[in-house]
Structure formats: C-alpha cells, structure tokens
PyMOL commands that place a pseudoatom at each C-alpha (Angstrom):
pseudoatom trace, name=CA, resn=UNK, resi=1, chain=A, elem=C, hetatm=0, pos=[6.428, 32.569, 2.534]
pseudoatom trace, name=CA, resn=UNK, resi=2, chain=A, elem=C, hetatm=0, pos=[5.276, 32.597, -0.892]
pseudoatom trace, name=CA, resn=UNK, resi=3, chain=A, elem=C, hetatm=0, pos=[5.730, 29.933, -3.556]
pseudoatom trace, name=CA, resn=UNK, resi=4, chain=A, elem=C, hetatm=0, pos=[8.974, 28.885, -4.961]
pseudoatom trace, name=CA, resn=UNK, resi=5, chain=A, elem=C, hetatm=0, pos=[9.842, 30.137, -8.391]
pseudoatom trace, name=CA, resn=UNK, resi=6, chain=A, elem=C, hetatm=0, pos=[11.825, 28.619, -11.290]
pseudoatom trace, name=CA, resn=UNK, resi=7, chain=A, elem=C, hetatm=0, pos=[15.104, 29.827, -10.192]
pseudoatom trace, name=CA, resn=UNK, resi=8, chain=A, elem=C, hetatm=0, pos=[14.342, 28.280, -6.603]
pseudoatom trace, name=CA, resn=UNK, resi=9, chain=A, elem=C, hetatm=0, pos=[13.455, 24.513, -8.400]
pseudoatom trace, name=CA, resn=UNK, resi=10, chain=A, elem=C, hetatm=0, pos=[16.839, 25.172, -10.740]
pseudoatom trace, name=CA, resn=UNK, resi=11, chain=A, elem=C, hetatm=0, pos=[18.889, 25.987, -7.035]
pseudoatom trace, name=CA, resn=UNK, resi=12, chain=A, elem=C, hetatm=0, pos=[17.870, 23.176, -5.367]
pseudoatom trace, name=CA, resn=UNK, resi=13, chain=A, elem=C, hetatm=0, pos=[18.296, 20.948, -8.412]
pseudoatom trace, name=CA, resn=UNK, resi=14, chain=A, elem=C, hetatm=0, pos=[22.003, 22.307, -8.500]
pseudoatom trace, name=CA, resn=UNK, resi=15, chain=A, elem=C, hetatm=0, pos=[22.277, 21.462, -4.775]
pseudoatom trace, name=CA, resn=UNK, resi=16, chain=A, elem=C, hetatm=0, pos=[20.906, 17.769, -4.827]
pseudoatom trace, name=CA, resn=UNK, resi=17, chain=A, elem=C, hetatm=0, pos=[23.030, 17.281, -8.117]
pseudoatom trace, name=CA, resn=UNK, resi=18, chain=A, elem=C, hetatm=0, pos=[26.702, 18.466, -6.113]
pseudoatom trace, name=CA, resn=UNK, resi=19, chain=A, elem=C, hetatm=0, pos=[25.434, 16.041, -3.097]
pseudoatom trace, name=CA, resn=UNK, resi=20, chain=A, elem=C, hetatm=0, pos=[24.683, 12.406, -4.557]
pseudoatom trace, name=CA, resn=UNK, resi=21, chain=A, elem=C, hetatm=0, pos=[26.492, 13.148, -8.046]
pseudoatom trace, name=CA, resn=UNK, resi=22, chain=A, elem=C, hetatm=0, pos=[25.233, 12.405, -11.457]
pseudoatom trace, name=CA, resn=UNK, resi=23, chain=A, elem=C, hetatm=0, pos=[25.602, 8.546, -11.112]
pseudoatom trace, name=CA, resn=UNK, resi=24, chain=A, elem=C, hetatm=0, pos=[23.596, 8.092, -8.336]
pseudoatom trace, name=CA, resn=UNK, resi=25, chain=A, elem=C, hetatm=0, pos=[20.947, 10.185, -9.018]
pseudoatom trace, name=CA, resn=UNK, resi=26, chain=A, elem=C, hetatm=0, pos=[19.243, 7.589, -11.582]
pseudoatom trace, name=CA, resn=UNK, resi=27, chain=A, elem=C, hetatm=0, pos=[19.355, 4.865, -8.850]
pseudoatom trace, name=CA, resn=UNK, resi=28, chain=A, elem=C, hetatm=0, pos=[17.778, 6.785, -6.653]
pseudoatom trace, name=CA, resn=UNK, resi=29, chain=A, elem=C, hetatm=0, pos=[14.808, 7.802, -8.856]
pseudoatom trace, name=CA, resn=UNK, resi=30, chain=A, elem=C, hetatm=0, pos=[14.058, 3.922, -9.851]
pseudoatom trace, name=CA, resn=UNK, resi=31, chain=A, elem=C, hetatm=0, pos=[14.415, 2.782, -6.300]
pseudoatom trace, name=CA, resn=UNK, resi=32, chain=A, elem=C, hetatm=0, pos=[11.719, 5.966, -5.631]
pseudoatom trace, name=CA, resn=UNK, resi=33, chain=A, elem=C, hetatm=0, pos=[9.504, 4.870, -8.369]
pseudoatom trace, name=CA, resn=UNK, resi=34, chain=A, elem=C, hetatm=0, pos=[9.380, 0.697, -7.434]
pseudoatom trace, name=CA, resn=UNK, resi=35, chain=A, elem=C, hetatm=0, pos=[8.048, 1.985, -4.185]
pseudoatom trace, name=CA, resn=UNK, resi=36, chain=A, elem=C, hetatm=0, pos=[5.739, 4.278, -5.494]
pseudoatom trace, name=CA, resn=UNK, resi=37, chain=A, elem=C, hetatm=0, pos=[4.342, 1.297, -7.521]
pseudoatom trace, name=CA, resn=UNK, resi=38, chain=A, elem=C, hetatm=0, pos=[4.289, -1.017, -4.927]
pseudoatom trace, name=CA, resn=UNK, resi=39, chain=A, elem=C, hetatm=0, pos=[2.867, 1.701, -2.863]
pseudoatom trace, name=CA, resn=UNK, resi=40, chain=A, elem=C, hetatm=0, pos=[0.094, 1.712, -5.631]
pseudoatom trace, name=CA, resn=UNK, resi=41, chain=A, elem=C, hetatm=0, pos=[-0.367, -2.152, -6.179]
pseudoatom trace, name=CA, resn=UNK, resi=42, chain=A, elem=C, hetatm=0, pos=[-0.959, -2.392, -2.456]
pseudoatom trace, name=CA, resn=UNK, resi=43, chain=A, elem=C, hetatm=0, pos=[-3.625, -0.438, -2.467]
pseudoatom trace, name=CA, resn=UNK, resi=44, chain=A, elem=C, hetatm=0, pos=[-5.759, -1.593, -5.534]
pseudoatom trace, name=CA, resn=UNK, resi=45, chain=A, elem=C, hetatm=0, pos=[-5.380, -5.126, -3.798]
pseudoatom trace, name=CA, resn=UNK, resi=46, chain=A, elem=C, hetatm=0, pos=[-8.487, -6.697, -2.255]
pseudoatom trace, name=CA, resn=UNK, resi=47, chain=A, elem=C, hetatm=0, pos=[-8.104, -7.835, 1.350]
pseudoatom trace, name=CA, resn=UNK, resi=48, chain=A, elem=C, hetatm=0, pos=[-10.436, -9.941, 3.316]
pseudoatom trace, name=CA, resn=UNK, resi=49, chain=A, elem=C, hetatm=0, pos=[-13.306, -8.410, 5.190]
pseudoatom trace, name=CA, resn=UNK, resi=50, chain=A, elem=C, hetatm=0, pos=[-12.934, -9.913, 8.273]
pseudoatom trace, name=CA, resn=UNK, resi=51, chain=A, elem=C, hetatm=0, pos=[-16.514, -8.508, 9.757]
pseudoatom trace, name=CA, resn=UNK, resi=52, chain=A, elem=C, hetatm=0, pos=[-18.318, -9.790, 6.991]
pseudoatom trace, name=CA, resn=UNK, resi=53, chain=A, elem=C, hetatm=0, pos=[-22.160, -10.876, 7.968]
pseudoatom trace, name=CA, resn=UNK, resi=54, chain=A, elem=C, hetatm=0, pos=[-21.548, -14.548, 6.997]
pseudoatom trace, name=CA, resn=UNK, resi=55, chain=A, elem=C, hetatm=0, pos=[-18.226, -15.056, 8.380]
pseudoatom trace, name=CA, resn=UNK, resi=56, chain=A, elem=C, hetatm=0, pos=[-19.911, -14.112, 11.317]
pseudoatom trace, name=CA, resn=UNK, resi=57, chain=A, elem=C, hetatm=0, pos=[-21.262, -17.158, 13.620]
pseudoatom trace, name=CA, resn=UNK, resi=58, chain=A, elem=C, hetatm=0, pos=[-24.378, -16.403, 15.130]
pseudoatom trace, name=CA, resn=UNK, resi=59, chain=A, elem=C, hetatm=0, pos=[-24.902, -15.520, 19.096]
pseudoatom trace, name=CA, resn=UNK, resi=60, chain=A, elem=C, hetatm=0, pos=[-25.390, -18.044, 21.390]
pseudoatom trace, name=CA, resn=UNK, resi=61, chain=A, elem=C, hetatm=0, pos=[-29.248, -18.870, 22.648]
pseudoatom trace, name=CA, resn=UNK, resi=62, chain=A, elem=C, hetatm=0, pos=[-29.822, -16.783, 25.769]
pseudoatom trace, name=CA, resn=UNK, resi=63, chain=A, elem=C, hetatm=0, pos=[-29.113, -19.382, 28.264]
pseudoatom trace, name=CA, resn=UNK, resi=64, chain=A, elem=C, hetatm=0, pos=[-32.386, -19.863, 30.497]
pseudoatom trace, name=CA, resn=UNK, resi=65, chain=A, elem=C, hetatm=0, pos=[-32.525, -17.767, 33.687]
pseudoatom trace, name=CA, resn=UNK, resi=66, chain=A, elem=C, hetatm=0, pos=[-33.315, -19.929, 36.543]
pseudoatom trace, name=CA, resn=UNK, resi=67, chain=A, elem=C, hetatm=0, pos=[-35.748, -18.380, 38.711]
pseudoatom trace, name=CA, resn=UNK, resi=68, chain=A, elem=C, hetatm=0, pos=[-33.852, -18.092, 42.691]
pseudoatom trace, name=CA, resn=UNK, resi=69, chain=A, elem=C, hetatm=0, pos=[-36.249, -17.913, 45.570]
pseudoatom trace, name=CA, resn=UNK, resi=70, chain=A, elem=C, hetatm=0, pos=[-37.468, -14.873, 46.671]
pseudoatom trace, name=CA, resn=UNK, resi=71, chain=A, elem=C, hetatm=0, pos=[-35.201, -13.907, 50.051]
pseudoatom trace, name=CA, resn=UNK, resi=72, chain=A, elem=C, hetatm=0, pos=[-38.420, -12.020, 52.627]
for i in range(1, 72): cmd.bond("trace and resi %d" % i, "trace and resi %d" % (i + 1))
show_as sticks, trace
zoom trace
C-alpha cells in the first residue's frame, strides 16, 4: 500500500462532501477543533501530585517486639 496521492485526498473530499452536505460540514470542524483545544488545555493543566514527599505522613515507630519465652 503506498501513500495516497492528491487525487486520492480530492476523492475522499468529494465523498465526505456528498455524505454530511456543505452545511454541516463547518459544524463539524468547530465541534472537532473545541475538543482538540480542550484536549490541549487539559494537558498543560497542573494536577496534584498525590505521592509527594511532604504530603506523605511518616511510618509508624516499629512497635516493640516483646520477647516470648523460649518453648525447650
């Protein structure tokens, strides 16, 4: 399969045209680009670490091991 040509883009243009019409064509390229942009503001956002070091409470002490009798 090799690469699509001018005449291939012009086809398919032609075919998407017929399909959704002239009118809604427009529509459909906004509503593509608003989600491309939210797409793109959602990722330049800054979201909270949540395994940040200080967040972090430290461990517990080790609880003391009480020392059982030794079974002979």
């Amino acid at each position: 399969m090799g690469s699509f040509s001018l005449w291939h883009w012009l086809i398919v243009l032609a075919v998407v045209v017929l399909i959704f019409g002239t009118r809604k064509l427009p529509n459909a390229m906004g509503d593509i680009a608003k989600g491309f942009k939210a797409f793109k503001k959602g990722l330049n956002e800054e979201t909270p670490a949540v395994d940040k070091a200080e967040d972090v409470p430290p461990p517990p002490a080790a609880a003391k091991k009480e020392e059982l009798p030794k079974q002979s």
